[in-house]
Every structure is written in C-alpha cells, then in structure tokens.
C-alpha positions in Angstrom: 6.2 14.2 -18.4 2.9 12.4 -17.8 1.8 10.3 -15.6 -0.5 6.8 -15.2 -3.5 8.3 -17.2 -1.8 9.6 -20.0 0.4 6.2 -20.4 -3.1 4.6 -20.6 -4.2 6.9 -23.2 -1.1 6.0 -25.3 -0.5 2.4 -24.6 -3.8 1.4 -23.7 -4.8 0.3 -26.7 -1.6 -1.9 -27.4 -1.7 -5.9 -26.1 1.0 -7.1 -24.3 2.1 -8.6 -27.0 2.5 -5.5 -28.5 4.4 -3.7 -25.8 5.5 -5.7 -22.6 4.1 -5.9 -19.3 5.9 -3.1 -17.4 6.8 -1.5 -14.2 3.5 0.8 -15.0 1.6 -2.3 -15.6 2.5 -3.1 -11.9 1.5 0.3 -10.3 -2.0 0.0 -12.4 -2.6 -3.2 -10.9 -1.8 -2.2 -7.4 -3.8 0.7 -7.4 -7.1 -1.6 -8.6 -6.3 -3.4 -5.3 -7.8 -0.8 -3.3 -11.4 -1.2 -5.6 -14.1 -3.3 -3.0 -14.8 -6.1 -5.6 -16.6 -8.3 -3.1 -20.3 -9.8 -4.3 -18.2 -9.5 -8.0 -15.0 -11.1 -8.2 -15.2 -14.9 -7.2 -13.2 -15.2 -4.1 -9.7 -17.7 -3.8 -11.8 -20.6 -2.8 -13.7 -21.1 -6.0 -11.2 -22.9 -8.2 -11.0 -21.9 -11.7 -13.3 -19.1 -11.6 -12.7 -15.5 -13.0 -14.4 -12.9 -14.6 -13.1 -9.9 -16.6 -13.7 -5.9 -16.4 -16.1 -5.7 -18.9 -18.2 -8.6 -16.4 -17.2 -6.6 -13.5 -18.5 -3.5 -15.1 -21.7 -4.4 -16.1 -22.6 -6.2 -12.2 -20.7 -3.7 -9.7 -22.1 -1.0 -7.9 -19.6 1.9 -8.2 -20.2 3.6 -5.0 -18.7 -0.1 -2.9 -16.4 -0.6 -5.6 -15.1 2.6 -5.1 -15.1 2.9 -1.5 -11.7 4.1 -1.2 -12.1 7.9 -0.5 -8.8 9.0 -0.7 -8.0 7.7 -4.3 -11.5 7.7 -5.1 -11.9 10.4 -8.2 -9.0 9.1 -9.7 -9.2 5.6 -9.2 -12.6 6.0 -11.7 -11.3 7.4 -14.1 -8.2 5.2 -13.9 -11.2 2.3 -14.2 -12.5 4.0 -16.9 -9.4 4.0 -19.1 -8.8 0.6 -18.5 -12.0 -0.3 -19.6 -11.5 1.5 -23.2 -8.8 0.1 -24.7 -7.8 -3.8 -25.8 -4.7 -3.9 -23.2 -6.8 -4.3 -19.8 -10.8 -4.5 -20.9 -10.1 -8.5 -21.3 -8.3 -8.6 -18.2 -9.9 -11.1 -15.9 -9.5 -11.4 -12.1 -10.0 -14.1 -9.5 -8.9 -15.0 -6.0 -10.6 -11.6 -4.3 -9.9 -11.3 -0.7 -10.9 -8.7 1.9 -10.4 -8.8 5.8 -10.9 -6.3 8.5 -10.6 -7.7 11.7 -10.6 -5.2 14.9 -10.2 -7.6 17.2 -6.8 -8.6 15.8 -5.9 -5.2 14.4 -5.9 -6.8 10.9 -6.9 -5.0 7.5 -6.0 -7.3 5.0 -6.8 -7.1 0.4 -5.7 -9.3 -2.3 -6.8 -10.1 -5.9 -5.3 -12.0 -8.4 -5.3 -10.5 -12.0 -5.0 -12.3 -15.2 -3.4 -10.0 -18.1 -4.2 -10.8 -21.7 -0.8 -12.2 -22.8 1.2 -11.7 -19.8 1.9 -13.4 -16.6 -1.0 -13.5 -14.0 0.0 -10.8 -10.9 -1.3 -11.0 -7.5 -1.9 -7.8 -6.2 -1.7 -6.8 -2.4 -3.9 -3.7 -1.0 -2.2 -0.7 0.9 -3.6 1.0 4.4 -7.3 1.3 2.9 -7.9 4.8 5.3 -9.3 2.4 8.1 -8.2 3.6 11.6 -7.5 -0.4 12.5 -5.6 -0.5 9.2 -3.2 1.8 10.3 -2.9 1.0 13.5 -1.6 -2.3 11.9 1.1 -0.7 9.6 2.4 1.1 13.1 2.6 -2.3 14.8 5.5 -3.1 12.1 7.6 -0.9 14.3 7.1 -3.3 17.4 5.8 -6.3 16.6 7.7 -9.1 14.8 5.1 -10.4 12.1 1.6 -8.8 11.9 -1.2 -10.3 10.7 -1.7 -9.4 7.5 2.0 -9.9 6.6 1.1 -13.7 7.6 -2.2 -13.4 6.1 -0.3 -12.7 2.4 2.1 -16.2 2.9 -1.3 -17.9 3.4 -2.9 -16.2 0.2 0.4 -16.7 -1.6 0.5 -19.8 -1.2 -3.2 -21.0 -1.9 -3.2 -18.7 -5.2 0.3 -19.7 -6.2 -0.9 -23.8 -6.3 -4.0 -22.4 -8.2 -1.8 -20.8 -10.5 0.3 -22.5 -13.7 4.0 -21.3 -14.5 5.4 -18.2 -12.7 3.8 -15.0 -11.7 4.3 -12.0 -10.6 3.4 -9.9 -7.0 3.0 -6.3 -6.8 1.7 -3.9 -3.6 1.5 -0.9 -2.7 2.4 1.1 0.4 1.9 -1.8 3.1 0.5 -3.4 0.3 4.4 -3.8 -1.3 5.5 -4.8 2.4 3.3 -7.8 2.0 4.0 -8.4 -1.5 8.0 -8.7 -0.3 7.1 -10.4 2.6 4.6 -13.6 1.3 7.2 -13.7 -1.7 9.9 -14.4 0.8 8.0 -16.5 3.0 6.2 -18.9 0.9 6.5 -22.2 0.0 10.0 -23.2 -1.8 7.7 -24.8 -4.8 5.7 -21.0 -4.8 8.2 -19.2 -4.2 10.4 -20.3 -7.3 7.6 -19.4 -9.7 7.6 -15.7 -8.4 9.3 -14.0 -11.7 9.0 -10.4 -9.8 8.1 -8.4 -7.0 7.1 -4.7 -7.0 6.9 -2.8 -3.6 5.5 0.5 -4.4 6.4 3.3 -1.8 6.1 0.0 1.0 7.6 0.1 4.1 10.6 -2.1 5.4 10.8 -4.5 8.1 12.4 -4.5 11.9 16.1 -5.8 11.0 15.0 -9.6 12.7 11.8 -10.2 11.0 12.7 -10.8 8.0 15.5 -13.4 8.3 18.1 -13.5 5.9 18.1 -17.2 4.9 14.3 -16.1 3.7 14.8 -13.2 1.9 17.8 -14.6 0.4 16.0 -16.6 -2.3 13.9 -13.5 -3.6 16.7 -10.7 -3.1 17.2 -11.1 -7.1 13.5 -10.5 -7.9 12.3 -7.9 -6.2 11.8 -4.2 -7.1 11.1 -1.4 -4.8 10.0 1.9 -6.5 10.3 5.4 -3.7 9.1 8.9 -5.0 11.8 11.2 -4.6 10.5 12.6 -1.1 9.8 8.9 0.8 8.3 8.7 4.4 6.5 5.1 4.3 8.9 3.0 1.6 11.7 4.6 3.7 10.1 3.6 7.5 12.1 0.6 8.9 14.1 1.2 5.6 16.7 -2.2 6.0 17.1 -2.7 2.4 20.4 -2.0 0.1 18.5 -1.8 -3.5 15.6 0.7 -4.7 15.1 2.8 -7.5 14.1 6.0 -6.7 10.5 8.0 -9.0 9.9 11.5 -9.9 6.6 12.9 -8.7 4.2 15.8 -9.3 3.6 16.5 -5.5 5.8 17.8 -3.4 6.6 16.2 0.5 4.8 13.2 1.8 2.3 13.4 -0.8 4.8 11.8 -3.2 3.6 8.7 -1.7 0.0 8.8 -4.0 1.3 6.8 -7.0 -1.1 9.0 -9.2 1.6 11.4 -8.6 4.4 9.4 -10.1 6.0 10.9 -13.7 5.8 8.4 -16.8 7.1 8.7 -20.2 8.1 6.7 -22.6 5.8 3.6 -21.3 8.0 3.9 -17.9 8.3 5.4 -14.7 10.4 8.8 -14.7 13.8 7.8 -12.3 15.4 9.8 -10.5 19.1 10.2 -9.0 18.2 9.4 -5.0 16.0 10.3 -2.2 16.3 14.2 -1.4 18.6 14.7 0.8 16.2 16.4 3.4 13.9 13.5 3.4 16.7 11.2 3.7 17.7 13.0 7.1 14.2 12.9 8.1 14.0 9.3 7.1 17.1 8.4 9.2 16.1 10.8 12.6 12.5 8.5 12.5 14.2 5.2 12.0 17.0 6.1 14.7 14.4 7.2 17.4 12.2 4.2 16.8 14.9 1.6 17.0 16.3 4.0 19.9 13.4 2.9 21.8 12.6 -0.5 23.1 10.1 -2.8 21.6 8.0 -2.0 25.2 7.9 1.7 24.7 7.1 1.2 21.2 4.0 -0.8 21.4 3.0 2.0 24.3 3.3 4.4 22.0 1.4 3.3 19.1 -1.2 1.6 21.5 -1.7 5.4 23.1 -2.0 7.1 19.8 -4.5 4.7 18.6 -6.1 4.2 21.8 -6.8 8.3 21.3 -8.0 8.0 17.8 -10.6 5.0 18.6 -11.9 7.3 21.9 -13.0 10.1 19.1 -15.6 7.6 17.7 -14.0 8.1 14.2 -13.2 4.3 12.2 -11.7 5.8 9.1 -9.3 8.8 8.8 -11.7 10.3 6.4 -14.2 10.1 9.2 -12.1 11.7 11.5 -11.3 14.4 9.3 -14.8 14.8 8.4 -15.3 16.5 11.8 -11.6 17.2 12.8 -12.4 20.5 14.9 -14.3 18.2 17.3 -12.0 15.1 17.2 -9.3 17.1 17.7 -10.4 18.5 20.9 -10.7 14.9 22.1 -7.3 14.2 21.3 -5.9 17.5 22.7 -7.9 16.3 26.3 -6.9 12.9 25.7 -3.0 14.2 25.9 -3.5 16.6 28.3 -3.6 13.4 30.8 -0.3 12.2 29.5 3.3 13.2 31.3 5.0 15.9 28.7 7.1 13.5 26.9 4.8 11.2 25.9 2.4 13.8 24.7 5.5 15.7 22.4 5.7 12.0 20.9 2.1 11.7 20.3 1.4 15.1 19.1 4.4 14.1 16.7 3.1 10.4 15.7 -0.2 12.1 15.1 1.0 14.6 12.9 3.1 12.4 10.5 -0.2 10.4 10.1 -1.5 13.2 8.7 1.4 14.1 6.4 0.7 10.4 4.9 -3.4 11.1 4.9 -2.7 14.1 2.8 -5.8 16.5 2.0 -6.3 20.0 2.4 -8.0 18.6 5.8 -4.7 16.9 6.7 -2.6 19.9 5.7 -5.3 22.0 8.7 -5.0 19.0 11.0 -1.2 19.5 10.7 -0.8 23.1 11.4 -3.0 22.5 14.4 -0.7 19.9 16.0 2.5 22.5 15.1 1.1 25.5 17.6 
C-alpha cells in the first residue's frame, strides 16, 4: 500500500471531474493548514479575494511557509506534488487566519480552499508545536469551550456567508475537534450548507460541551478517521461512529497522517482500534473524568506552568536542549507532593508520545526511570 504522496503521483494529474473529491482530498487539505501563508493568502476580511498555488508559489518565502517543524520535510514535498499536476496547481485559497494568543491560551489556523471543480473546504489547523497550543488542547479536559473551539463558530460563520452553495470542513488533530465543533455550532443557515465534516485523528469533547440538540443536526455529516493505534482522536472519545486507518508507524505516531496507508484513491480501513490502545484509551478517559474539573485544571496548569519556567515556547525548542530542560522539570517536581509528581511525570510523558521524534522517544525513556 502507499500512502498521500504516492496517491498524488497517480491521481494528481486527474481533475475532479475526473475522479471525485475524496477522503484523501480532505487529509491533503488539512495538512496544508499547518503551512504559515500569512503576507500571501488574503485574509477572511477581504471579500472576494483568492489567489492560487502557482500565485502562492511564486510570492512565499518557504522557510515561514514552512514553519511547521515537525511535518516540515514532508509537508514540501507534499507542496511540491501539488504544485505539478492539474488536480490542485489551480487550486485557489482565501479566508487565511492565524492566532496565537498567550494571554488567552489560544492557538488558533484556518484557510479556506477552493478546488477546481469541487466544493470549496475550510480547513482547520491542528496543535502547530507551540507550547501555548497545547496547553490549549489540554484545557479540553477541563474547561467547557476553549477558545479556539469558539474562535472556528466565528470563522465558520463569516466564511460560510462568503461562501455560495454548500461546503465542506475538514481538520486535523484539534484541528478536526474544531472542524466538528464550528460545524455544530454555527448558524442554522451555515450550518445546512455544510455537505461534510472530516475529523482527522481529533479529539472528542467533555460529555456536556457539546449539547446534543447541537450536534444533532450534523451527526449525519460528519466523518472521523483514527489510525489503528489512537491516543488524541480517542481522548474525551464521546462519539458512537468512526472509521478506523491503517498506518505505517507503529504507537502514537499513528497520529502523523503522512503515516496513513492509501490505495486505490482511498484511505486503507481497518477492522477497529487495537485492542491494547483501546484499553489505554479507556484507563486515560476514566482517570480524567475520575477527577474533578478542579483537579483537572491543577493539573494541566502545573504541567504547563513547568514547561513555560524552562524558557522553551515550542516543543521543538524544548527538545532542542531537552538535557537541560529536563533538569528544570525534574526540580520543578521535586517541589510537588508524590502524587501529583507520578501524574506529571505521566502527563509529560504522553506529550511526548504525541511529539514523536527520536528526541521524544529519549525524552520518554527519561521520564520512565
């Protein structure tokens, strides 16, 4: 089986008229989230204005469009592909969108993309490695709505009454939280133009903050895609319908959709969730709802709290000097009663089975002596 870049090289080249938008389609677009297209994509405010790849191309400097570390190598060459054949290189975007506000733990990426022949897709961003943008996808365990999850009914909304006829959404990681989320929460006239919603690998939602009534109305058009071996789309899991991908990787690193298997111009399904991971999955979700919305927020204040007092912003920067960092942590919790440090030097760790890298993989085995 292949994967993304090999169903570029053999449907690339075919429209959409030629071969339908797909469920691979989606993951494309939601990876191109992550790209920093600010200076170069016209922003939601300017009405009627888009520009395509080629445009983008020829204006952007790589090294801020690429920004994102952790997908970096691949999301080039992913750009690169799009770029060469008639599917995507007449793509044009609009609507960018990028927010990163520390003050109210906020990271926060949209973009609106307009397929030749297909349906336009707004596209949410994922956790973009920032230390605040994390912090934020932790704060779905205790607090009720966060603000990017309101931030994506707002964006919704403005790009929906931009839009004509329906569309689609698509995210990935907290990026398909968002996408489920602003779908469900938007305005009744919006929110009956939504054709579909892709969550990629994104995380659920605390049993109450997603009413019913809400949810309801989009239950029928929404998709969410989990790798075989799913931490984050399984985290707050509260759903009854996803479909379940093969991957390359093995563990938590399933969650890198550059992992995912694809043949025959679709994603590679598989039976369920391994077993083990489910367990796992259902341990996490038992001791977080186990604890009370209090000794939640504690929690993830203290781990965070730790992080920021090592100077790092990023994850990569962090890892960049872990040895150091990590001796800051390990006094930081040396401070803290026995329990709480157990649960930290646990919370800490599964942040680094999600970061991934041969770093995180040293980073790991450090926290487990």
């Amino acid at each position: 089986m292949g994967n993304v870049f090999d169903y570029m090289k053999e449907y690339g080249d075919r429209t959409f008229e030629e071969f339908p938008f797909c469920e691979v389609d989606a993951l494309i677009l939601a990876q191109m989230s992550y790209l920093g297209f600010d200076g170069v994509v016209p922003a939601l405010s300017e009405k009627g204005e888009t520009v395509s790849l080629t445009e983008i191309d020829e204006a952007m400097d790589p090294d801020r469009v690429f920004y994102f570390k952790t997908y970096e190598r691949q999301n080039r060459e992913l750009w690169k592909l799009l770029l060469l054949g008639r599917r995507f290189c007449n793509m044009r975007c609009s609507g960018y969108q990028s927010l990163l506000d520390v003050s109210k733990e906020m990271q926060f990426g949209a973009i609106t993309f307009f397929p030749e022949g297909a349906k336009p897709v707004v596209a949410f961003r994922g956790t973009d490695g920032t230390i605040v943008g994390w912090k934020e996808d932790f704060n779905m365990a205790f607090k009720h709505h966060v603000p990017a999850q309101q931030q994506s009914v707002a964006y919704l909304n403005c790009a929906g009454a931009l839009l004509d006829g329906d569309f689609l959404v698509c995210g990935h990681s907290k990026g398909g939280n968002l996408a489920i989320y602003g779908s469900a929460m938007a305005e009744p006239e919006i929110k009956a133009r939504i054709a579909e919603v892709y969550s990629l690998d994104g995380p659920g939602f605390l049993p109450e903050m997603l009413p019913e009534k809400d949810y309801a109305g989009i239950r029928g058009r929404v998709r969410r895609i989990l790798p075989v071996s799913s931490l984050v789309g399984m985290m707050l899991q509260n759903y009854e319908d996803y479909e379940v991908v093969k991957s390359t990787a093995f563990g938590v690193q399933q969650h890198d959709c550059y992992t995912w298997q694809v043949g025959d111009g679709a994603l590679v399904k598989a039976r369920e969730i391994e077993a083990k991971r489910r367990r796992m999955d259902e341990v996490l979700n038992q001791w977080i709802f186990a604890l009370s919305e209090d000794e939640r927020e504690l929690m993830v204040d203290s781990l965070f709290e730790m992080l920021e007092g090592t100077g790092a912003t990023t994850l990569t920067e962090f890892a960049a000097d872990w040895k150091e960092n990590m001796k800051s942590c390990m006094k930081y919790m040396r401070s803290l009663d026995p329990d709480m440090r157990k649960k930290l030097r646990g919370f800490l760790k599964m942040l680094f089975e999600i970061y991934g890298s041969v770093t995180g993989e040293a980073i790991r085995q450090e926290l487990s002596r």
